[in-house]
VEXDRENFI-961726 format. One record per residue (C-alpha): residue in one letter; x, y, z. Coordinates in steps of 0.25 Angstrom, whole numbers, plus 5000, padded with zeros to 4 digits. Layout:
N
aXYZ;...
END
This chain:
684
x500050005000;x500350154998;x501450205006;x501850065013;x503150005018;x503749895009;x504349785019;x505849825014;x505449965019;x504849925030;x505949865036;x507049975029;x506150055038;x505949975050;x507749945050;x508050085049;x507150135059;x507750015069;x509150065065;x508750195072;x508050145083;x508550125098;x509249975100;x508350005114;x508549885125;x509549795129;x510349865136;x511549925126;x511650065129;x511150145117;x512650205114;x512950075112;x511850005105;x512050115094;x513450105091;x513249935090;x512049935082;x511650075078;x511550145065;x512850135057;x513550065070;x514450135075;x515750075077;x515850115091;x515650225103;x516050365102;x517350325112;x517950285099;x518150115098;x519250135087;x520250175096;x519850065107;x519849955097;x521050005091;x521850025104;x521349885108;x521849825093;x523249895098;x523449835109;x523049695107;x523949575103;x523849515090;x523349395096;x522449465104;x521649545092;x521549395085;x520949345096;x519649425093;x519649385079;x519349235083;x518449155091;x518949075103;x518448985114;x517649045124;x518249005138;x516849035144;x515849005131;x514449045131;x514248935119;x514349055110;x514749045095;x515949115098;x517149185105;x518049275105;x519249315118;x519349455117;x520549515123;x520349535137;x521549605141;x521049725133;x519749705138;x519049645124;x517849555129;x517849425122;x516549405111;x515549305112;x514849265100;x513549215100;x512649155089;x511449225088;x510549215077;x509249185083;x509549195098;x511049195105;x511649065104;x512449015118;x512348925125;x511348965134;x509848995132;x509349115124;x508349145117;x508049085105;x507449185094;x506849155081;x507749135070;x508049265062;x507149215051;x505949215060;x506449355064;x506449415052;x504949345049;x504549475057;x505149565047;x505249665058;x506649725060;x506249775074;x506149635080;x507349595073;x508049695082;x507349645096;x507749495090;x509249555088;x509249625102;x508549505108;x509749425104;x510849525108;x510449565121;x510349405123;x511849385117;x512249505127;x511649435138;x512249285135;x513649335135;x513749365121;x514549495111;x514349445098;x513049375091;x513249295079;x512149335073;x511049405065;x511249305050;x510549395041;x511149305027;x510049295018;x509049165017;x509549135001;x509348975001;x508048915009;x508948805015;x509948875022;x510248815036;x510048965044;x508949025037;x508349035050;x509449125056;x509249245046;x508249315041;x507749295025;x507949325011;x507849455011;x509049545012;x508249685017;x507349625028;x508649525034;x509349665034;x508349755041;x508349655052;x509649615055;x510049755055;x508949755066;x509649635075;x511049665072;x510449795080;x509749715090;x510749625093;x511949735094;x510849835101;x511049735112;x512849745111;x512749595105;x513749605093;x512949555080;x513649465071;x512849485056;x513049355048;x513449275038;x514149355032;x513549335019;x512949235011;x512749125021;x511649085015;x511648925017;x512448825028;x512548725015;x514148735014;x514148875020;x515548865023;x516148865009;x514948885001;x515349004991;x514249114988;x514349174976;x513449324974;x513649424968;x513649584974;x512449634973;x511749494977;x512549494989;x512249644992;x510749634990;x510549494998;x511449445007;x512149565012;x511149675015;x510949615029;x512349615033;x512349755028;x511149775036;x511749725049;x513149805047;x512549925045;x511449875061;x512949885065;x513149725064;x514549685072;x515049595066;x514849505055;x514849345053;x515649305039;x514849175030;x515449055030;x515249045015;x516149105004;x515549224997;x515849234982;x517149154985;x517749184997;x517249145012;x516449265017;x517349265030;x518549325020;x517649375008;x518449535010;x517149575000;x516349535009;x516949565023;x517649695020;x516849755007;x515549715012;x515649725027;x516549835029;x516849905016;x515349905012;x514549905026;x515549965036;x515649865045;x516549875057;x516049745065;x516849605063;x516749495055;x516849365059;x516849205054;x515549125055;x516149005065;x517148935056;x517249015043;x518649075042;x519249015034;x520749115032;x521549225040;x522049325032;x521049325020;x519949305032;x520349435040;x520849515028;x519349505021;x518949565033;x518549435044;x518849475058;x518549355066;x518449225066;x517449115073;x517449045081;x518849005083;x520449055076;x520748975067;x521049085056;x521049195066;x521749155077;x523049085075;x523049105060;x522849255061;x523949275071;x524949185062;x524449285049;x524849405056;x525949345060;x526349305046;x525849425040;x524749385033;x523749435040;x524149605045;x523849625058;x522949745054;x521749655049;x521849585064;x521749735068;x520549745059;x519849625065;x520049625079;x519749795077;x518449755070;x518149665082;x518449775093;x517449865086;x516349795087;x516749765101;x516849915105;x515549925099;x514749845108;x515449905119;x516449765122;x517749845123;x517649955132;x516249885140;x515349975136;x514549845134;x513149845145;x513249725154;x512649585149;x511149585150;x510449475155;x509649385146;x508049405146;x507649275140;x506249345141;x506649465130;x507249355122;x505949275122;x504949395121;x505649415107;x505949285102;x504449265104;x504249405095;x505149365085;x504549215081;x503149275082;x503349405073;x504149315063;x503149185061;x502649205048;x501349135044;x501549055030;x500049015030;x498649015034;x497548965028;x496148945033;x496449015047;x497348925050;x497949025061;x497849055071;x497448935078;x496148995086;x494848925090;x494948775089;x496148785079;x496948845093;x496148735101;x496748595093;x497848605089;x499048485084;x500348545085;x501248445076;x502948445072;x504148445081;x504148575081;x502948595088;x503248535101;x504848575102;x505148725099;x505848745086;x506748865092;x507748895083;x508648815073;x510148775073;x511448825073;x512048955077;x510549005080;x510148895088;x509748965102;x509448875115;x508348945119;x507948995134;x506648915130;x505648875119;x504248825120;x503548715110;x502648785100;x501548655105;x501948715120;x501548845116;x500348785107;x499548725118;x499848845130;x499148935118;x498048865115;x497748845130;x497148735137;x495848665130;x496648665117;x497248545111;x498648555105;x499048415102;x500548395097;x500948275086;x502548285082;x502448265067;x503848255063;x504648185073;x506248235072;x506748185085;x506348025082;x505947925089;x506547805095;x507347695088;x506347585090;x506847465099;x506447355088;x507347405079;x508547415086;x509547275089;x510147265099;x509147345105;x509647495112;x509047625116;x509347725108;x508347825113;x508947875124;x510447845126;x511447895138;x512947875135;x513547925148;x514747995146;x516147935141;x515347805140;x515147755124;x513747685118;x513547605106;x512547525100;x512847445085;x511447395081;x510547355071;x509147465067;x508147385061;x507147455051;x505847385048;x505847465034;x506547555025;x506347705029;x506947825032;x507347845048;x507947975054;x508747945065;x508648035075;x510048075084;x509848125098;x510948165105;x511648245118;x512948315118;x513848375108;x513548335093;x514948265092;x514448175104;x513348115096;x513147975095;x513547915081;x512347825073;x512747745064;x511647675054;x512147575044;x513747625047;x513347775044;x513347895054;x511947955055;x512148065062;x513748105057;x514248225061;x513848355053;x515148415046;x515848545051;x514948635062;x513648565057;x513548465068;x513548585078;x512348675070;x511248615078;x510148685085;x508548705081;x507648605083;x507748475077;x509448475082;x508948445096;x507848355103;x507048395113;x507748375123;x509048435118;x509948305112;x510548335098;x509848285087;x510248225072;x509448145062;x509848065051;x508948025040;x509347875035;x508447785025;x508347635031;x508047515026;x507347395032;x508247325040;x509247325051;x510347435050;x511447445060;x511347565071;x512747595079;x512547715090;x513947755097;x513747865108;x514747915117;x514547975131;x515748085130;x515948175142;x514348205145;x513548075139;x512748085127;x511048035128;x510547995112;x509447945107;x509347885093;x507847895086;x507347885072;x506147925066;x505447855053;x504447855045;x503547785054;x503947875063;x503747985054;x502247945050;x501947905064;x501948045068;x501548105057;x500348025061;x500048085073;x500148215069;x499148205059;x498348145071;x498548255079;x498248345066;x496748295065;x496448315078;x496748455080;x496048585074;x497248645070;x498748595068;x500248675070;x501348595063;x502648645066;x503648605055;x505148615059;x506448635051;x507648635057;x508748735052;x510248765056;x511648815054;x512448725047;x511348655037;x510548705025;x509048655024;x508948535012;x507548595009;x506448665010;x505648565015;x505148545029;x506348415035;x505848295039;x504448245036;x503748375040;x503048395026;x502448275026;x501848285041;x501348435037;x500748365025;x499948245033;x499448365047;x498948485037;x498148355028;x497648315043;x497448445047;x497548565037;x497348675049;x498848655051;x499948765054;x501348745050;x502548805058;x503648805052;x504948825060;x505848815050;x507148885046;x506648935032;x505748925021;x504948785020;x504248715009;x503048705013;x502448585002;x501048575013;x500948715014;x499448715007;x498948615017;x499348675030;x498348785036;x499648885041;x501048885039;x501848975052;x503248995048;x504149015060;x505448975057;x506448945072;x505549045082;x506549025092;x506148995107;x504749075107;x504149005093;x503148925101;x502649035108;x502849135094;x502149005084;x501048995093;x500649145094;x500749135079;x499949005077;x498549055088;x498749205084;x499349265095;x500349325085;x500349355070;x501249285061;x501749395052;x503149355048;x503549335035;x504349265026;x505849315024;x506149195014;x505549125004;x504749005006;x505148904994;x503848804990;x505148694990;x506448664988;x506548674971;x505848804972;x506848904977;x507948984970;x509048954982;x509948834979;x509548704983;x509748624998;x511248555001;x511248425000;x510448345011;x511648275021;x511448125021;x510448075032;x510148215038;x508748275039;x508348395046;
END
């Protein structure tokens, strides 16, 4: 209509009025939350922090100004991400770095916000800030100087692994609000680390895939939303593990040095993802000032460069000065920093619950489908995994051990009060069930072995399979993943170990079983017949508990059974469907994993007054999508999604998110490239 903001001016208009506005809260004196995060950001107080940092650069040893251009161990480790020493014999604190992307990641319990992608659902920039300054003043308060965190690369290819942890496909909205939490989280005096810097668009071979793009594709996709977060006055800055038009992006000098500081301005630090440097001299001289989470190019090596020559002991200079900057910024040089606040797990969860409710975005409704009111709130079969244990976040560096996270059926049955009846039915069993006695000679238990510690246990077997099928074994486990117990079927390792830091980019929901054992599954086709089962365990220095359980097609249409059941018998139906995204693995497809497609299909043909959640990282096919009544997209809502779903599914609360990515009808009907290959025996 006539004189109406577009949603691009809008939210042009919305960033810069924010950009103005007071940081307010928190604690960080106004002075100081101005020259951390306010317009232009300032490189520091009036007093003058070039002469501090270069006094402090003069009197430091050579080994000394390296030391702050590497992690190290932290002698009292909060179980951070990383570390660095600092010098104390000149006063410079040590850094503690923190994952952060949906929550701070220790540890210890936090809260656990939605993943960014439900964020940025809401379209709201303001919010964007109270989700960054949420997490700052949480990072502040759980010992932390530097979160690793926000992502803001662009969603290019539908099965990339972290989807969930940025915030679309569109280059302005993905700018307007991580300007906003760059400010929110720094508003706080939390250091915001921007990354991937750029073009970390997939986990498939994302330490050496090479990204060819040309300038002005670069410059009107990926890079407005590091721009963006320079310009909110960003830190620091994460480097990609990938190459970008041939070179790593940790020592691409275009990138580090005419992009970041030639073109932007930027006077923060630059540092390695955990791993990615791969050179001293061409590293640092590109314009790479530290590197995570250990030395072993700028440590040792670098001292050993100077010393030869080949690196000048300028460009160590550089980095460690680039490193003090910041520092003196936020006030960790002459303790102008406030006092450590305590955490308020209630702040964190009065927002966490804000954020999954204005992001839930309602794909469907037909036929008043929602809200459940009348008898439709009054009968009610809740169905899937999902629906009984809380789907909080996914895996990897975002995962967040939340202060606490309630069941969307919980939630379900206190709203619909008493006199109502919310029946549960599992649907998709991902946990298994017991490896039945019958089929095991000599006969052991399986379900629930104790192997005490320094004690070894074995059993060298025979399974026997009444039929030819496909059975998913399913690995529960306590302890370290490298204490696992080891499965061989047939001579072959089910559950091998993942190569490089995959086996450790665990977390979300299906990782872990309810209560708290490791999981992994393997996916085998059997024939009829006996088939040799050896399990080794060993106890180590705290014991080990595992249970081995399978499910099958019987299994499988066994509890599909029930569900329809429970489907008939109730006015109304709420099938949550899951999938389980993390750092470390792209998607295969589009499509719902496991069997969930065909239990959607068989509940909406029972019962076609069926909502569909979907906590899912990223688009989904949706091939039964005319046969459901609703679809409720709400992605990882964190640890207040039951309460925030269910305010959205009996109207307490209006879904109006929106899509910030395309939703492809299936996997051939995209423009992205296709899936990696699928890993023998895995299945999500």
């Amino acid at each position: 209509m006539p004189g109406a903001l577009s949603r691009r001016s809008a939210l042009s208009f919305l960033g810069g009025a924010m950009a103005v506005a007071a940081t307010g809260g928190g604690g960080w004196p106004a002075a100081a939350a101005e020259r951390v995060s306010g317009p232009g950001a300032a490189p520091g107080p009036a007093s003058g922090p070039a002469s501090r940092v270069d006094t402090l650069i003069g009197r430091m040893t050579l080994e000394e100004k390296v030391s702050l251009l590497h992690g190290a161990k932290d002698p009292h480790s909060l179980g951070q991400a990383g570390y660095t020493p600092g010098v104390p014999r000149l006063g410079i604190p040590p850094l503690r770095l923190a994952d952060g992307p949906a929550g701070v990641r220790v540890a210890r319990r936090a809260t656990a916000l939605p993943a960014p992608v439900l964020l940025a659902s809401a379209f709201d920039p303001a919010l964007a800030r109270e989700y960054g300054r949420a997490i700052g003043r949480e990072g502040r308060a759980l010992g932390q100087d530097v979160l690793l965190s926000p992502m803001v690369n662009l969603i290019r290819a539908p099965y990339a692994g972290r989807n969930f942890e940025t915030f679309g496909e569109d280059p302005l909205l993905a700018s307007e609000l991580v300007a906003e939490e760059v400010r929110g989280i720094q508003g706080e005096g939390l250091i915001a680390t921007v990354k991937h810097f750029a073009l970390n668009n997939q986990e498939h071979e994302r330490e050496s895939i090479d990204v060819v793009v040309d300038e002005r594709t670069m410059r009107e996709t990926e890079l407005p939303g590091f721009e963006a977060a320079v310009r909110a006055g960003a830190g620091a800055v994460m480097g990609a593990y990938n190459k970008v038009n041939g070179a790593f992006a940790g020592e691409s000098e275009p990138l580090l040095t005419g992009v970041l500081r030639e073109d932007w301005g930027f006077d923060g630090w630059v540092m390695t993802d955990w791993h990615a440097a791969h050179s001293t001299a061409a590293a640092l001289g590109a314009g790479l000032d530290m590197e995570m989470p250990d030395g072993k190019y700028f440590g040792a090596a670098l001292l050993r460069a100077v010393a030869d020559g080949a690196v000048p002991e300028a460009e160590v200079d550089r980095a460690a000065g680039r490193v003090l900057t910041v520092m003196d910024r936020f006030g960790l040089l002459d303790g102008g920093a406030p006092p450590r606040p305590g955490r308020d797990p209630g702040a964190g969860a009065r927002t966490a619950l804000k954020v999954a409710t204005a992001g839930g975005i309602l794909l469907r409704n037909e036929h008043g489908t929602l809200p459940l009111t009348g008898p439709a709130a009054r009968s009610i079969a809740v169905v899937g995994p999902a629906g009984s244990i809380p789907f909080v976040s996914g895996g990897g560096s975002a995962h967040v051990v939340p202060d606490h996270a309630a069941s969307p059926l919980e939630a379900m049955r206190e709203r619909a009060g008493k006199g109502a009846r919310v029946e549960y039915a599992l649907g998709e069993d991902v946990f298994g069930k017991k490896l039945p006695a019958a089929a095991l000679s000599p006969a052991t238990g399986l379900e629930e072995r104790k192997v005490a510690a320094g004690k070894s246990w074995s059993h060298d077997g025979t399974l026997t399979v009444a039929e030819a099928d496909e059975w998913t074994f399913v690995l529960h486990f306590s302890g370290p993943p490298a204490g696992r117990p080891k499965v061989l079927l047939d001579g072959e390792e089910l559950f091998p170990f993942r190569p490089g830091l995959g086996e450790y980019f665990t977390g979300g929901f299906l990782s872990a079983a309810p209560d708290g054992l490791a999981v992994r599954r393997a996916a085998v086709a059997l024939t009829a017949g006996k088939h040799r089962l050896k399990v080794t365990a060993k106890g180590g220095g705290e014991g080990l508990t595992f249970r081995l359980r399978r499910t099958t097609s019987a299994t499988r249409a066994a509890d599909v059974d029930k569900a329809v059941r429970a489907a008939r018998a109730a006015h109304s139906v709420v099938l949550f469907a899951h999938e389980d995204a993390t750092e470390g693995r792209d998607r295969t497809t589009i499509a719902l994993p496991g069997h969930q497609n065909a239990l959607i299909t068989a509940v909406t043909t029972a019962n076609p007054r069926t909502t569909v959640v979907l906590n899912t990282s990223s688009c989904t096919s949706m091939p039964w999508l005319d046969r459901t009544g609703a679809v409720l997209q709400m992605y990882y809502p964190g640890q207040e999604g039951a309460a925030a779903t269910t305010a959205l599914l009996f109207g307490d609360a209006n879904p109006s998110g929106r899509l910030t990515q395309s939703f492809p009808v299936s996997d051939d009907r995209h423009p992205s490239q296709g899936p990696p290959a699928l890993p023998r025996g895995e299945r999500p």
